[in-house]
C-alpha positions as CSV (number, residue, x, y, z in Angstrom):
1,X,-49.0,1.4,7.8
2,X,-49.0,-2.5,9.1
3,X,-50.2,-1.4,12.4
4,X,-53.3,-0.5,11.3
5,X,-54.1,-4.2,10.3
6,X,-52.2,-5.5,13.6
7,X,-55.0,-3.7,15.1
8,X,-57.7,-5.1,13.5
9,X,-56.7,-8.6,14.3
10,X,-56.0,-8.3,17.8
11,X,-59.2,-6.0,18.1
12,X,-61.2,-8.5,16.2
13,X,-59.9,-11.6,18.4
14,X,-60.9,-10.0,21.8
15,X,-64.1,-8.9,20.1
16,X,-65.4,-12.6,19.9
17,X,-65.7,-12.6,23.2
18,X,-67.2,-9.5,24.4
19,X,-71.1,-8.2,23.9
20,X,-71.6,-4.5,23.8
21,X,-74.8,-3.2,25.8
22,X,-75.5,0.4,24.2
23,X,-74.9,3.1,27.0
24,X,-74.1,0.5,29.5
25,X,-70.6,-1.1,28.2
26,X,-69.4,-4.3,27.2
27,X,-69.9,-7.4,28.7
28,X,-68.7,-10.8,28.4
29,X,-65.0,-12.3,29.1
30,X,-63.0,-10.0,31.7
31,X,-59.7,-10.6,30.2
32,X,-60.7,-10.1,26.7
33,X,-62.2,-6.8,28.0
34,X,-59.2,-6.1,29.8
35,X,-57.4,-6.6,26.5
36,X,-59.5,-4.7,24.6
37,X,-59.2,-1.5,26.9
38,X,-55.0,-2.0,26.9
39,X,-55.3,-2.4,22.9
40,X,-57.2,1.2,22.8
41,X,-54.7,2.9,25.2
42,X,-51.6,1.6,23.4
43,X,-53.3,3.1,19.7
44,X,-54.4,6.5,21.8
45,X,-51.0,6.7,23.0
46,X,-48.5,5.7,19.3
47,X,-51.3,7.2,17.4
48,X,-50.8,10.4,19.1
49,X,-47.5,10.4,18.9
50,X,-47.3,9.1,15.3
51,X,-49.3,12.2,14.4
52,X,-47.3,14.7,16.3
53,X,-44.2,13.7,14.5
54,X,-46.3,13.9,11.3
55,X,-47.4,17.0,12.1
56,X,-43.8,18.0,12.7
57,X,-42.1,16.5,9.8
58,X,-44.3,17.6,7.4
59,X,-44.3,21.4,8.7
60,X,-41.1,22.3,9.7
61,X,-39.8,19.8,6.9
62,X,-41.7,20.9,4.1
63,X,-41.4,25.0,5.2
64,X,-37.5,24.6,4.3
65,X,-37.9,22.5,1.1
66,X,-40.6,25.2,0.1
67,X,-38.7,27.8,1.0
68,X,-35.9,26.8,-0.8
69,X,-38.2,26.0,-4.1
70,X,-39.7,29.6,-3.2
71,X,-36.5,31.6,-3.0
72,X,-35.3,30.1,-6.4
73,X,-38.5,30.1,-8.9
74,X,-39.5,33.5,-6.7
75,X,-42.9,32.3,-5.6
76,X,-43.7,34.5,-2.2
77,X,-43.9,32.2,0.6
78,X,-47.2,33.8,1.7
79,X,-48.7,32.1,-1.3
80,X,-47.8,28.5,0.4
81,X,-47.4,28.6,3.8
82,X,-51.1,29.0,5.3
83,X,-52.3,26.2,2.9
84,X,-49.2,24.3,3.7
85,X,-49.5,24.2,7.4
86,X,-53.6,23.7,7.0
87,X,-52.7,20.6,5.2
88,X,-50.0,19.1,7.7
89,X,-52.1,19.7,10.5
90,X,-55.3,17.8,8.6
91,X,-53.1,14.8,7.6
92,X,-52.2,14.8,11.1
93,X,-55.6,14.9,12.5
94,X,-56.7,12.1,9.5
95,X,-53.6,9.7,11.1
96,X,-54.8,10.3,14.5
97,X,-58.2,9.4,13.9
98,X,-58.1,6.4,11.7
99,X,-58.1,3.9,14.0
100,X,-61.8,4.8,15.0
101,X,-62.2,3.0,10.9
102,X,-59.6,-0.3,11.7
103,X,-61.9,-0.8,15.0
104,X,-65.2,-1.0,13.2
105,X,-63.2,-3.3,10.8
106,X,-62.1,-5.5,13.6
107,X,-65.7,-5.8,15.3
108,X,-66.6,-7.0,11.8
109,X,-68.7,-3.8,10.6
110,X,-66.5,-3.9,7.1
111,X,-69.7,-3.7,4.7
112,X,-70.9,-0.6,6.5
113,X,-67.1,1.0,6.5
114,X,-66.7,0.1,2.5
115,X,-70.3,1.8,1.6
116,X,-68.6,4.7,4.1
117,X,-65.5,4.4,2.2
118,X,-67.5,4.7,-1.3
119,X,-69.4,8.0,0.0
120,X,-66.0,9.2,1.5
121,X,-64.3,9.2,-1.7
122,X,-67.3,10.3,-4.2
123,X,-67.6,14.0,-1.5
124,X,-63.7,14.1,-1.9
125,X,-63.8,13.8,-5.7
126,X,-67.4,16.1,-5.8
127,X,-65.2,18.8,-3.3
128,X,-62.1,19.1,-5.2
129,X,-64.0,19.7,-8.4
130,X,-65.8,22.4,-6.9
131,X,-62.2,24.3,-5.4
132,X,-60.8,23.7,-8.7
133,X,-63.6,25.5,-10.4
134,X,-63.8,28.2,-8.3
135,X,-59.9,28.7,-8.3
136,X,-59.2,27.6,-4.5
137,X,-55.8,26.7,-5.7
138,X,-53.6,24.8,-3.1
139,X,-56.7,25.0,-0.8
140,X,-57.7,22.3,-3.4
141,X,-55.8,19.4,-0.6
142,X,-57.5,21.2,2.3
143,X,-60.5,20.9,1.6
144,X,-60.1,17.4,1.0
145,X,-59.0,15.9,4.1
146,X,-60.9,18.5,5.4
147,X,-64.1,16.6,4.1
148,X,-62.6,13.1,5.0
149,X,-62.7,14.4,8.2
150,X,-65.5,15.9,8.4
151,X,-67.0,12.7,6.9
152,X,-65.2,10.2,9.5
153,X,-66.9,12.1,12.3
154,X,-70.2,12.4,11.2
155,X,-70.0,9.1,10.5
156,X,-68.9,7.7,14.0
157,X,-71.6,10.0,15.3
158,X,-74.4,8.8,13.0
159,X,-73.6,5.1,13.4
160,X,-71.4,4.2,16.2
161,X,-71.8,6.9,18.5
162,X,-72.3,4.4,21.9
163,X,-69.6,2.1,20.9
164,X,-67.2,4.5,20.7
165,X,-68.0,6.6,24.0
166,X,-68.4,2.6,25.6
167,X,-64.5,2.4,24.5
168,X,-63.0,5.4,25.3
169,X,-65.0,4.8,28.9
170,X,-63.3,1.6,29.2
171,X,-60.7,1.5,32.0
172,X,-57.2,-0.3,31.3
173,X,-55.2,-1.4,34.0
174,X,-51.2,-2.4,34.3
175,X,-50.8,-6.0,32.7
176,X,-48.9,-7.7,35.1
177,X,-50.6,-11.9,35.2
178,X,-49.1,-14.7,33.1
179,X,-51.3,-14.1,30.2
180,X,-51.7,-10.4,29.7
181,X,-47.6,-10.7,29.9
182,X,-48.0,-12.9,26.9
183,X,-50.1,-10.4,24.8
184,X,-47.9,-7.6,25.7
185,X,-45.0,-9.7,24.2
186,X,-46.7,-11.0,21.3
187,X,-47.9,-7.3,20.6
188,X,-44.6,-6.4,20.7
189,X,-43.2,-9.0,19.2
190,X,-45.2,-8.3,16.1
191,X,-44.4,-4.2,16.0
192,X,-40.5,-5.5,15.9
193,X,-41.6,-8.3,12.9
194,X,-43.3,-5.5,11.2
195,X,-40.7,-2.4,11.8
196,X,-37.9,-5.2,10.8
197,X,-35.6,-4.5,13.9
């Protein structure tokens, strides 16, 4: 999505100027912790809501298109559905958590999320050889994103644990002065750029 790497420059900008104190919070440049707090709500907030309506979409959507496919080459629908759902909510869940990856890109941790990113996709590959083999079917997607998932967390937890509670600690407050105005506008200005309104 181009927001992801929006993100990761605005995050890395306001990063320059901040120092993070493990367990006790960031420190440094007011505004650009200001910034940095308004940057994580608005990526809570349209990350949310960008995985509701994936979660949506790909549910609802994809239970008429299957059961249309279903009804015609006589596949029971029981045979799709659970795995079906399991799948749109995991995809969901993957989108809603991904920016926890662009911010450790932005705070210039990219050689530890590439060796991540290498481990992620070798216990992906090893996981859906093993469903294959024992005849986990469509479970086979699952079990995937099920083990990205997994991965991401244990990942956060192992490595950036304080950082991440620091953030979600951080308080963000109504931007209202001269300057946080003109973030707010460039931020938006650069969703309309990249949505092409």
């Amino acid at each position: 999505m181009g927001l992801g790497q929006l993100l990761q420059q605005f995050i890395s900008h306001e990063w320059i100027k901040i120092n993070h104190l493990p367990g006790k919070g960031f420190e440094g440049d007011s505004q650009a912790i200001l910034k940095l707090s308004n940057i994580k709500q608005f990526t809570i907030k349209w990350f949310s809501i960008l995985s509701l309506l994936l979660f949506l979409s790909l549910s609802i959507g994809g239970y008429f298109f299957m059961k249309q496919t279903s009804y015609n080459s006589g596949i029971p629908i029981s045979f799709w559905l659970a795995p079906w759902l399991v799948i749109s909510f995991l995809k969901s869940l993957q989108l809603f958590i991904s920016p926890g990856v662009t911010f450790l890109e932005g705070i210039n941790e990219i050689e530890n999320v590439n060796r991540f990113r290498f481990s992620q996709s070798l216990q992906e590959r090893i996981t859906s050889w093993i469903i294959i083999i024992i005849g986990g079917k469509l479970w086979l997607f699952s079990a995937a994103a099920g083990i990205n998932i997994w991965g991401q967390f244990n990942f956060f937890k192992k490595k950036y644990s304080s950082i991440l509670k620091d953030l979600i600690k951080l308080k963000s407050k109504k931007m209202i002065c001269g300057k946080e105005k003109f973030f707010l506008y460039n931020v938006n200005m650069q969703l309309v750029l990249f949505l092409d309104i």
